[in-house]
Backbone as ProteinMPNN parsed JSONL, in Angstrom:
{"seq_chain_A": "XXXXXXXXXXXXXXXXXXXXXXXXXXXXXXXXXXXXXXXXXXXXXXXXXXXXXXXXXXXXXXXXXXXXXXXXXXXXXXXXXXXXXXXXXXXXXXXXXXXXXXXXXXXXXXXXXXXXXXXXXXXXXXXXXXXXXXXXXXXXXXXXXXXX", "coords_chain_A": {"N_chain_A": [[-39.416, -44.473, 38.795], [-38.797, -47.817, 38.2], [-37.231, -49.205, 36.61], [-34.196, -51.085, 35.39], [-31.336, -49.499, 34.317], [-29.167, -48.834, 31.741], [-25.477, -47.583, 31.928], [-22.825, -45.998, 30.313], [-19.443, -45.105, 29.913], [-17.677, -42.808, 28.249], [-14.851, -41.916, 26.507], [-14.095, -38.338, 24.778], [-12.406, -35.731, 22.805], [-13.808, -33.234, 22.773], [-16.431, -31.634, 23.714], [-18.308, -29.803, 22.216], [-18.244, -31.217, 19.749], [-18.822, -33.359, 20.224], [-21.579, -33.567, 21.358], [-23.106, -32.762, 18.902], [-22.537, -34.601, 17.453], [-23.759, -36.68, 18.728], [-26.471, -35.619, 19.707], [-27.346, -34.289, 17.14], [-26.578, -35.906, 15.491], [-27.222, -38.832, 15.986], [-29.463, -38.936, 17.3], [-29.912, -38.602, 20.374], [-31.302, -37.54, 23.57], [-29.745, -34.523, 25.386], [-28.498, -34.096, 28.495], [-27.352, -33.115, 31.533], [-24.369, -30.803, 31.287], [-21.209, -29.812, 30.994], [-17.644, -28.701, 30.717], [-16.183, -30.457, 30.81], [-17.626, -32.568, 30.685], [-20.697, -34.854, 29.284], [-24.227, -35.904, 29.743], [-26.172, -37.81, 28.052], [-29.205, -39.082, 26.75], [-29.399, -42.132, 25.5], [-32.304, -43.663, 23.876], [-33.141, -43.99, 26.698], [-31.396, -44.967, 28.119], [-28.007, -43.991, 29.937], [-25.367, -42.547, 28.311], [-21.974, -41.062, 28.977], [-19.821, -38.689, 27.733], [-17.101, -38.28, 28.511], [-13.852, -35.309, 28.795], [-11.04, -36.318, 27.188], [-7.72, -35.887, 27.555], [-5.428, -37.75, 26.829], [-4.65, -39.176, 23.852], [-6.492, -40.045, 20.733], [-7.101, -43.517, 19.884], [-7.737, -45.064, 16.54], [-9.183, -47.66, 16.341], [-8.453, -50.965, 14.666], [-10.422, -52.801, 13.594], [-13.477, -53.688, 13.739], [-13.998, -54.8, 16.413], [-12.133, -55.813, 19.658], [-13.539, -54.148, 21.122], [-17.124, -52.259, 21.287], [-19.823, -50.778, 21.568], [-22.954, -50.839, 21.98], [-26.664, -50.933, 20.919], [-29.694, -53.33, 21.569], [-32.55, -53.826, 19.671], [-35.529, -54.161, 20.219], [-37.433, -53.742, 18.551], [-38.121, -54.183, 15.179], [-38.957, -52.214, 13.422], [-37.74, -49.547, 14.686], [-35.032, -50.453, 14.661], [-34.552, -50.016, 12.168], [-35.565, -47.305, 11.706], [-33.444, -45.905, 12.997], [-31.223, -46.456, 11.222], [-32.2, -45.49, 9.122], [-31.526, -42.735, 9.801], [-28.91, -42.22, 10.827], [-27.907, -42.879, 8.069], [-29.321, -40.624, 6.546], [-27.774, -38.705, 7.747], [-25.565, -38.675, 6.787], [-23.772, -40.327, 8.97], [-20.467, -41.836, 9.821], [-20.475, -45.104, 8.928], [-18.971, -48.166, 10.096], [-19.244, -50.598, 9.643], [-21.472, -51.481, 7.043], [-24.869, -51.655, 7.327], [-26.53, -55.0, 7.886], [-27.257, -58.778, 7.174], [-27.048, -60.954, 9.591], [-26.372, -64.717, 10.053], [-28.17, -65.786, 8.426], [-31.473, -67.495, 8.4], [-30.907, -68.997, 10.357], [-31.297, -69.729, 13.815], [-30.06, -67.77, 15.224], [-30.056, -65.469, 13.627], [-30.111, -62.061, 12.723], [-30.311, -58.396, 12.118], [-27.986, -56.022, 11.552], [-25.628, -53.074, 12.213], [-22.661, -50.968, 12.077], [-21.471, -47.822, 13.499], [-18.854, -45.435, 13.675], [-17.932, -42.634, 15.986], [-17.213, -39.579, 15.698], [-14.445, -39.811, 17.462], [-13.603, -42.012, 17.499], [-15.303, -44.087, 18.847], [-16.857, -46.948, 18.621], [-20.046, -47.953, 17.51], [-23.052, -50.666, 17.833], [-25.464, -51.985, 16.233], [-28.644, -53.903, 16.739], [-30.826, -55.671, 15.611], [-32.669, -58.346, 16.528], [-34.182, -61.611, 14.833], [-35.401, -63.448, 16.301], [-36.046, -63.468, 19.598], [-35.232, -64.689, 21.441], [-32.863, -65.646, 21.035], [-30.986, -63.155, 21.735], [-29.689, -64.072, 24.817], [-29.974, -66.233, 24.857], [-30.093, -69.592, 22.897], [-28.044, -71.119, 23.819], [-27.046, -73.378, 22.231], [-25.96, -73.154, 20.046], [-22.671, -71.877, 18.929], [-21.869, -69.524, 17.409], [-20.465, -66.403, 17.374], [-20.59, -62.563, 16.909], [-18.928, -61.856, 13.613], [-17.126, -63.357, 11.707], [-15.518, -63.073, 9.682], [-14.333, -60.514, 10.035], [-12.758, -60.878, 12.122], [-9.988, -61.305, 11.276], [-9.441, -58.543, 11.332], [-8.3, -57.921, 14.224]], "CA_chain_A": [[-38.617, -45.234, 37.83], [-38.669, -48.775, 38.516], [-36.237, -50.07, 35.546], [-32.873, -50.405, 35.667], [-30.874, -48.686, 33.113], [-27.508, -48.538, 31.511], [-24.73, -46.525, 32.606], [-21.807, -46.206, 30.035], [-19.033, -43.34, 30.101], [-16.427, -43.402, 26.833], [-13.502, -40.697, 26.268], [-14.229, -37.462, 23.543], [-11.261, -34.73, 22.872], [-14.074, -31.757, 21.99], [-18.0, -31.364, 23.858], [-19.106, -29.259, 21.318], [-18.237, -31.916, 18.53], [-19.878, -34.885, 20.471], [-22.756, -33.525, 21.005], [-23.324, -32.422, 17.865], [-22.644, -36.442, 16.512], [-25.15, -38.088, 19.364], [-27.611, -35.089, 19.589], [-27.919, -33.767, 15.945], [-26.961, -37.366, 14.153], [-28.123, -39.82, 16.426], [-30.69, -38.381, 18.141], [-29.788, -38.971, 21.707], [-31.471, -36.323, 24.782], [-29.203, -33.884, 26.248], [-28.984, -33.8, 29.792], [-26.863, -31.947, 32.558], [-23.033, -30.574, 30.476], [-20.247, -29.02, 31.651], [-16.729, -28.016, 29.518], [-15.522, -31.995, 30.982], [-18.172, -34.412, 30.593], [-22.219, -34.54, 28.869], [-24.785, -36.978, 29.777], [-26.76, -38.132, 26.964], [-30.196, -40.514, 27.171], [-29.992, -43.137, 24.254], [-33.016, -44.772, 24.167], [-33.241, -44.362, 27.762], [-30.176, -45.477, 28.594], [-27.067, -42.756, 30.243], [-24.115, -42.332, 27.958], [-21.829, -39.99, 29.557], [-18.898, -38.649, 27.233], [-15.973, -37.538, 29.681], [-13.345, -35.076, 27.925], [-10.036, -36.744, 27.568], [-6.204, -35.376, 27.123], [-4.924, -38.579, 26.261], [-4.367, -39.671, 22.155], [-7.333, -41.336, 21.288], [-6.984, -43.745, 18.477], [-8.532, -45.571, 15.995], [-9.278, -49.258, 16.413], [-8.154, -51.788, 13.615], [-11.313, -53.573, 13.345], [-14.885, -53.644, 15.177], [-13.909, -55.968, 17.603], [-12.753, -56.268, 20.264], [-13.844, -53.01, 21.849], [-17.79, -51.603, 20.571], [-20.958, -50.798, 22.442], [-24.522, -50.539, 21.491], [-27.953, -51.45, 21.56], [-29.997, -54.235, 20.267], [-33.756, -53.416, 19.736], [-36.794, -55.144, 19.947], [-38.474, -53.529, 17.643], [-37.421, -54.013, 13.679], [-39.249, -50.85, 13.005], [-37.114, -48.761, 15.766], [-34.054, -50.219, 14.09], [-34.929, -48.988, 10.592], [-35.787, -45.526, 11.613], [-32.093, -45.242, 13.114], [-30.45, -46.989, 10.318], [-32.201, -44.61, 8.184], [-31.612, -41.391, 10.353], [-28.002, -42.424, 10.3], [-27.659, -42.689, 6.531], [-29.843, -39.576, 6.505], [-26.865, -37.548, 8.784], [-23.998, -39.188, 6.187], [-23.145, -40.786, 9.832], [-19.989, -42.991, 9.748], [-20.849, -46.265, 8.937], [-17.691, -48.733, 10.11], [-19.815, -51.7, 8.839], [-22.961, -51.139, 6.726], [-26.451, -52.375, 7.38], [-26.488, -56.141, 7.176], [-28.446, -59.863, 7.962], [-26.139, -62.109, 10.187], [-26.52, -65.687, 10.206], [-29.839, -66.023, 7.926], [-32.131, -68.678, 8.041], [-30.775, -70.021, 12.01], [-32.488, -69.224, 15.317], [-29.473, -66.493, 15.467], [-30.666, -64.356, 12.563], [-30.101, -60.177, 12.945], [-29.671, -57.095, 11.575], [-26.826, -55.177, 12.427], [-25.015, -52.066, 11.581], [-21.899, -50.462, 12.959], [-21.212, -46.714, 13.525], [-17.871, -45.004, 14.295], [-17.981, -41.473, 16.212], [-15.695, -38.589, 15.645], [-13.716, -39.899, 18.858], [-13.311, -43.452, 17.307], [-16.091, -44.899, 19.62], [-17.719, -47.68, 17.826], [-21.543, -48.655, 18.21], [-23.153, -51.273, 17.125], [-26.851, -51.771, 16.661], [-29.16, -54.899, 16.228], [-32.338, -56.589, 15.769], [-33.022, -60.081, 16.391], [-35.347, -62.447, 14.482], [-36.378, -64.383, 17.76], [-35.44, -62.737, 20.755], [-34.791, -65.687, 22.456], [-31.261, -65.659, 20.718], [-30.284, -62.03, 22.731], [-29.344, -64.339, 25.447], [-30.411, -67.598, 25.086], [-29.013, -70.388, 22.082], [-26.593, -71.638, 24.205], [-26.558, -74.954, 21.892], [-25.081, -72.348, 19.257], [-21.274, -70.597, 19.006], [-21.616, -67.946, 16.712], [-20.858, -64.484, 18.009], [-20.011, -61.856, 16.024], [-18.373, -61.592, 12.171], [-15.888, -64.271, 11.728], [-14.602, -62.245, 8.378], [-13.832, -59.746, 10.7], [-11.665, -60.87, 12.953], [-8.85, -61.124, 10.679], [-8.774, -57.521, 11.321], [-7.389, -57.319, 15.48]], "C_chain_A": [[-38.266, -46.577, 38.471], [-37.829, -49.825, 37.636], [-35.146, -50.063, 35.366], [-32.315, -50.186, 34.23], [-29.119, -48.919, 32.761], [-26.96, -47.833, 31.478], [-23.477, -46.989, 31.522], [-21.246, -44.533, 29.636], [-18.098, -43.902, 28.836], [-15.967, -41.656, 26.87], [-14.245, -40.124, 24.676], [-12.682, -36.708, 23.96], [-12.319, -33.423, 22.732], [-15.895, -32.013, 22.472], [-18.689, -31.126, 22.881], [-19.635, -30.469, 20.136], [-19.079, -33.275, 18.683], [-20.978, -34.618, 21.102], [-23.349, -33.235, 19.765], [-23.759, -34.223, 16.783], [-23.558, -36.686, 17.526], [-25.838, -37.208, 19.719], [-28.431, -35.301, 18.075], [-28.017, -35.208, 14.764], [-27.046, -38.468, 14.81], [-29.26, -39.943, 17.146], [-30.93, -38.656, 19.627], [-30.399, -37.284, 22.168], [-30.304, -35.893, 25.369], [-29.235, -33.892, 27.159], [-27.782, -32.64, 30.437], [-24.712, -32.06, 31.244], [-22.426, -30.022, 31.031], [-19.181, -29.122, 30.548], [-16.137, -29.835, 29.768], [-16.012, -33.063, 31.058], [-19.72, -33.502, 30.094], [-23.21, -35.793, 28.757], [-25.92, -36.946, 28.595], [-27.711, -39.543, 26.962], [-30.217, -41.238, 25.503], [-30.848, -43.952, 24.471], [-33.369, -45.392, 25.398], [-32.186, -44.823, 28.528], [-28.821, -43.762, 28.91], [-25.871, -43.513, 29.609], [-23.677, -40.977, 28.359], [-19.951, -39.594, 28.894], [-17.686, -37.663, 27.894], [-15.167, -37.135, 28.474], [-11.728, -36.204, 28.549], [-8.568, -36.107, 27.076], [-5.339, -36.71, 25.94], [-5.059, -39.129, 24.142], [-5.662, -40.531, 22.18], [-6.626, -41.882, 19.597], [-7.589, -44.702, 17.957], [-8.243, -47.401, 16.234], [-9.07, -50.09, 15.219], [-9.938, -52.051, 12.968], [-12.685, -53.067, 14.295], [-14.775, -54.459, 16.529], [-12.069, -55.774, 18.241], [-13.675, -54.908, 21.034], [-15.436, -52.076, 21.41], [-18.598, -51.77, 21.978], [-22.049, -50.501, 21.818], [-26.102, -50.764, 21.906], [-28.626, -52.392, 20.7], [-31.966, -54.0, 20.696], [-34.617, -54.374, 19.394], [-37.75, -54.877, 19.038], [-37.911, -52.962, 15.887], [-37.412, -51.987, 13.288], [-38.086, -49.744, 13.316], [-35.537, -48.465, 14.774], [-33.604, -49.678, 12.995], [-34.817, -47.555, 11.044], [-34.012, -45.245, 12.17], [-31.259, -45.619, 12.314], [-30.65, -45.572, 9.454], [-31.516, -43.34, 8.505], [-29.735, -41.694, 10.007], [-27.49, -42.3, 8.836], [-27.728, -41.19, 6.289], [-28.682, -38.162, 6.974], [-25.569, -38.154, 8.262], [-23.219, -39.594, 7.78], [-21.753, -41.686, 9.487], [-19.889, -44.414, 10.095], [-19.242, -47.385, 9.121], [-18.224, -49.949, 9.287], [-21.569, -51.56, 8.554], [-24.103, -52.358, 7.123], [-26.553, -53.77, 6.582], [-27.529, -57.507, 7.817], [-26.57, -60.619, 8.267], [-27.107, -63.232, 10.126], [-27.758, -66.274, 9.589], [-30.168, -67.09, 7.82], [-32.409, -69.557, 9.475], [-31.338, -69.015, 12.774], [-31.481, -67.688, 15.814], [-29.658, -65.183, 14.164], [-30.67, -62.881, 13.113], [-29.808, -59.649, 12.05], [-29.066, -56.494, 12.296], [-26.309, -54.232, 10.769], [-23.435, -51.529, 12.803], [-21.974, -48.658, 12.89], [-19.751, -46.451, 14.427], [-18.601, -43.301, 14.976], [-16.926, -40.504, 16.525], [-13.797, -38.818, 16.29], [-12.971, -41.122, 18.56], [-13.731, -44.522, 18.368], [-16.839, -46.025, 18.676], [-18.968, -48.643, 18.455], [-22.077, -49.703, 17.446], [-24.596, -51.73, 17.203], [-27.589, -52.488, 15.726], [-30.539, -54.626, 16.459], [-32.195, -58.117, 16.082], [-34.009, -60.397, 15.857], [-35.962, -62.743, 15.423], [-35.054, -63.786, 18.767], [-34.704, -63.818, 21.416], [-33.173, -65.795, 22.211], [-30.503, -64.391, 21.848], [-29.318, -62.83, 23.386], [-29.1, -65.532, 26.08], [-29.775, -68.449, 23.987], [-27.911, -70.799, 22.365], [-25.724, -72.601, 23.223], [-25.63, -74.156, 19.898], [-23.24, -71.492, 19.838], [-20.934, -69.999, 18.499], [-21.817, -66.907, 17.228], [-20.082, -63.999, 16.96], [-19.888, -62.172, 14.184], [-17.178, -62.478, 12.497], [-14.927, -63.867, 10.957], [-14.333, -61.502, 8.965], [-12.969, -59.864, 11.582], [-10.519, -60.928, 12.976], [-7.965, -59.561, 11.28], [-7.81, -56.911, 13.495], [-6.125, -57.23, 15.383]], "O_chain_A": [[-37.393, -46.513, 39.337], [-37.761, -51.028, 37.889], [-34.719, -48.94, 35.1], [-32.809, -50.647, 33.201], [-28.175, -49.116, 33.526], [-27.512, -46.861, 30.964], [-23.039, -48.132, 31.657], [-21.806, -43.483, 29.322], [-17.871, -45.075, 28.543], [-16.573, -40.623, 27.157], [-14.723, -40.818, 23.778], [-11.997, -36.932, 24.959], [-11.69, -32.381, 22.551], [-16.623, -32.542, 21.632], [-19.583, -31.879, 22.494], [-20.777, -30.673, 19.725], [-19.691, -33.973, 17.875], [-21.517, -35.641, 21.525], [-24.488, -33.7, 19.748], [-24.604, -34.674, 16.009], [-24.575, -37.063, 16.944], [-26.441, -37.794, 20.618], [-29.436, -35.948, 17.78], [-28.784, -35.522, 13.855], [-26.911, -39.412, 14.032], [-29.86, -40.958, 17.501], [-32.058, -38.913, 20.046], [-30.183, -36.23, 21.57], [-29.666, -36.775, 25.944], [-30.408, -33.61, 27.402], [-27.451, -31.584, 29.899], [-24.165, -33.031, 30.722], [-23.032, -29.438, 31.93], [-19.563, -29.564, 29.464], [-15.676, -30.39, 28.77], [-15.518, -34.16, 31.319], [-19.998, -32.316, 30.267], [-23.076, -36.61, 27.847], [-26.475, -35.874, 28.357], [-27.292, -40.692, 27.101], [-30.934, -40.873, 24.571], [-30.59, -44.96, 25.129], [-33.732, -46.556, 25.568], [-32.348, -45.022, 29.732], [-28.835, -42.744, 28.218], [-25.403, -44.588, 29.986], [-24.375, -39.966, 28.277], [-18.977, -40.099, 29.453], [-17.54, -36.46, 27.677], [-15.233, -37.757, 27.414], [-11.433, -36.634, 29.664], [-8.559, -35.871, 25.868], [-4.885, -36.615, 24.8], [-6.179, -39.324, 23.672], [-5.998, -41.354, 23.032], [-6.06, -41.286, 18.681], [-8.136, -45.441, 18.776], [-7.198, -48.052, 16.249], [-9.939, -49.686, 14.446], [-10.432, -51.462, 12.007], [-12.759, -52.293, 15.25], [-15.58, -54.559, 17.455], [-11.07, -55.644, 17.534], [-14.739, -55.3, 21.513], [-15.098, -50.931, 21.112], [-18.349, -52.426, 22.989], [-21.906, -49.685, 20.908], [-26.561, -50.749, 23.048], [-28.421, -52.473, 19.489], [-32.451, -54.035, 21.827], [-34.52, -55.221, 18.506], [-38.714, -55.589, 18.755], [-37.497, -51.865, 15.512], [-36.603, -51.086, 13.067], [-37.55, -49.126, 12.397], [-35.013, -47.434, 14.352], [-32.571, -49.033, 12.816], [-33.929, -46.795, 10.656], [-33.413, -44.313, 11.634], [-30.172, -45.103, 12.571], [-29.764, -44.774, 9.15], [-30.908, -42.792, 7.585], [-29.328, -41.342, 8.9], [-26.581, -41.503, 8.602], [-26.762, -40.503, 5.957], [-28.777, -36.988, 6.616], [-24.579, -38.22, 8.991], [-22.058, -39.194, 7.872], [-22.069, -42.485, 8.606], [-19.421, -44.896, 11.126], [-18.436, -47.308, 8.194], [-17.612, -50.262, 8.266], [-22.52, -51.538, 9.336], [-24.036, -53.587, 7.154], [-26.629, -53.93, 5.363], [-28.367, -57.338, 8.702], [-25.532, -60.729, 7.614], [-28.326, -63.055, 10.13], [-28.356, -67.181, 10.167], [-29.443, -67.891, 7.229], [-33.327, -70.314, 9.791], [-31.724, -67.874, 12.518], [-31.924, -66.774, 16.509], [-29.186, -64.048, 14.222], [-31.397, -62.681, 14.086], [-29.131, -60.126, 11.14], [-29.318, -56.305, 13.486], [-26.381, -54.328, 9.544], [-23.332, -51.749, 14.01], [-22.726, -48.269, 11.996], [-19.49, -46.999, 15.498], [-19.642, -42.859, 14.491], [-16.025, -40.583, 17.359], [-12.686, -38.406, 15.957], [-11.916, -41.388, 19.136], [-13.05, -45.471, 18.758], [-17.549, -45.467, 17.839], [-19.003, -49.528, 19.31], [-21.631, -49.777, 16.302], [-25.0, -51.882, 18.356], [-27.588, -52.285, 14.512], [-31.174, -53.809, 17.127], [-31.32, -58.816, 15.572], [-34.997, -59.714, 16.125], [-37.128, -62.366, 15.533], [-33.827, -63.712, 18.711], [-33.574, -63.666, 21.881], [-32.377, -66.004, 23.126], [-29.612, -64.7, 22.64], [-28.158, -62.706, 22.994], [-28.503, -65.894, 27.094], [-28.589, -68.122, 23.939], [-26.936, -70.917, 21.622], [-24.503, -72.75, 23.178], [-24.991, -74.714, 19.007], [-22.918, -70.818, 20.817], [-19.789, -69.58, 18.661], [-22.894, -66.403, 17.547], [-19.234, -64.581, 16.284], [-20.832, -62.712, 13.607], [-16.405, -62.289, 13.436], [-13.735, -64.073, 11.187], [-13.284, -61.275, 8.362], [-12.323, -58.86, 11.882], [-9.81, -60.764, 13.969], [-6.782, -59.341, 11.539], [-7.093, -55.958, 13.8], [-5.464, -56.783, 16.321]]}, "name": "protein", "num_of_chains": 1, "seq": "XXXXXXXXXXXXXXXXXXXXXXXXXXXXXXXXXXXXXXXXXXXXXXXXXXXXXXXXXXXXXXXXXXXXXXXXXXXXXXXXXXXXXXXXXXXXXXXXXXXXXXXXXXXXXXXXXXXXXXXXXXXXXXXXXXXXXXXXXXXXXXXXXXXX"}
């Protein structure tokens, strides 16, 4: 394995219940579980859902706090948009085009999970935006930010 990978851990109250949301309705790999934490390959990537005691609670808005993935391949993103729909997933913000027409152009979707984790999961028109368009300052949903 010569690629490096992403490593993110996020708080559940209930194993059973979060695997069930990122096995059975997002289609993440199982890996090693125990009764206090379950690693999970999205897309190659290690999410690792530690249990937690603490209150969790729901976030106002999508922002500031989400995590996700943004895919290079339209197709890819379709099939999990659909699979999502397909598994009545909770959608926090449905399947949409940002910024149409400019060099920042995407599709995006949000997802909440049982826990009140929120993911968030793109495409780009031209990749080069991911990381590049400096001479741009649109990030995010501007109608959204009303809500922090």
């Amino acid at each position: 394995m010569n690629q490096t990978l992403f490593h993110l851990a996020f708080p559940v109250t209930d194993i059973a219940q979060a695997k069930a949301y990122y096995v059975d309705g997002l289609g993440c790999t199982p890996g090693r579980e125990n009764r206090n934490a379950l690693i999970l390959n999205l897309y190659g990537h290690q999410l690792v859902a530690h249990i937690t005691k603490e209150p969790l609670i729901p976030q106002r808005g999508i922002y500031p706090r989400h995590f996700g993935l943004i895919f290079t391949s339209e197709h890819d993103w379709e099939d999990l948009r659909d699979r999502a729909q397909q598994r009545q997933l909770l959608f926090r913000e449905e399947p949409k085009h940002r910024f149409v027409g400019s060099p920042l152009e995407h599709r995006t979707f949000f997802l909440e999970d049982p826990f009140y984790n929120i993911m968030e999961f793109k495409y780009y028109l031209y990749p080069e935006a991911i990381f590049g368009s400096a001479e741009y300052t649109q990030i995010g949903d501007s109608a959204l930010r009303g809500s922090l």
